[in-house]
N, C-alpha and C positions, 0 to 999 in steps of 0.2 A: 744915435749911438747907444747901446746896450751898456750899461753901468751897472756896478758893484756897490752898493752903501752897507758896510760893515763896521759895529763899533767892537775897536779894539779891547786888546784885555788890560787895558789902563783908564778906557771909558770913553776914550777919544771916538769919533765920529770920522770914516773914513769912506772917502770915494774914487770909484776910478775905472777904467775900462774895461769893461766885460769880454777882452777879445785875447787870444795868446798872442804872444808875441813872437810866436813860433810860425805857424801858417792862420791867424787869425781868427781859427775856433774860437766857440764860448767856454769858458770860465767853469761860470755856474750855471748847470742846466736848470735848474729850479729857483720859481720866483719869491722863493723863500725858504727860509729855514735857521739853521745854523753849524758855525765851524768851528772846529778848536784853535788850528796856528797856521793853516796856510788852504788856500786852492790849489788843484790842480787840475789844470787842461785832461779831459780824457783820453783824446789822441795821442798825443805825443807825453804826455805826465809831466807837462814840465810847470813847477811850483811856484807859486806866487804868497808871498805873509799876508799878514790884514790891512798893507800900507802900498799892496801893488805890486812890492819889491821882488823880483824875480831870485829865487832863493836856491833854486834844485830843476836838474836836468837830468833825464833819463840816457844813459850811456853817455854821460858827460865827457867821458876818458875814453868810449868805444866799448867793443868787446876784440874779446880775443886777439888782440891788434889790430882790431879795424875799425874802421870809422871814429866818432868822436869830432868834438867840436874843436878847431884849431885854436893853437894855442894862445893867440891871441883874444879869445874869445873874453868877453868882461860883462859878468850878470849885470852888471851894475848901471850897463846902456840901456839893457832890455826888460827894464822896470812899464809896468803899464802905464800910462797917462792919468795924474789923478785929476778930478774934479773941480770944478770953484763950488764953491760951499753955495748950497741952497739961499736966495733971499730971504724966503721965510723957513724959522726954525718951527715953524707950530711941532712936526713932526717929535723935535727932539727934548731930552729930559730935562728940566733947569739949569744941571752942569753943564751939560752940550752946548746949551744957549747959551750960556756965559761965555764960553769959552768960543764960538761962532764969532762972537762981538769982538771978541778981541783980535781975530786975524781975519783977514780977507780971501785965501782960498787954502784947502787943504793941500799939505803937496808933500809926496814922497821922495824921501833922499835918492836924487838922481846921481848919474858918473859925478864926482870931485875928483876924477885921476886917479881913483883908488886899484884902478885896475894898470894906468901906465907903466911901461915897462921902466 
């Protein structure tokens, strides 16, 4: 499975799956580099934060009265899958590490119902 390891703009340490949750493109076509505040899918431009979390959809509402995602639709399902946090931290900074030890696997805010009607 193709993953994402990005550390946030608070310093956190984040992973998750390299794949849309749209038709299951990549993410990020490069195996390095850096981003400001979110990915996005190149096919379809639909947006992901540094936490996974499915942020921005392209013709969310349609155009011209067409198309668009129904109105049931909730970002908040189609969050990408994060990571269990590496065994060994060798990779990350002293704070990373600390902060590794203290929880067991990284995980992005999935649905709480935020979307129920």
């Amino acid at each position: 499975m193709p993953v994402i390891v990005v550390r946030g703009q608070d310093g956190d340490v984040h992973a998750f799956e390299n794949r849309c949750g749209h038709r299951g493109a990549l993410i990020a076509l490069d195996d390095a580099g850096s981003v400001k505040n979110a990915f996005q899918c190149v096919y379809h431009a639909w947006s992901y934060d540094l936490r996974g979390n499915l942020i921005g959809i392209a013709f969310e509402k349609g155009s011209n009265g067409r198309g668009g995602m129904p109105s049931d639709f909730c970002k908040a399902d189609h969050g990408r899958a994060s990571c269990a946090r590496p065994r060994s931290a060798a990779w990350c900074s002293r704070r990373s590490r600390q902060r590794l030890r203290r929880s067991k696997t990284i995980s992005a805010p999935r649905s709480s119902g935020a979307c129920a009607a």
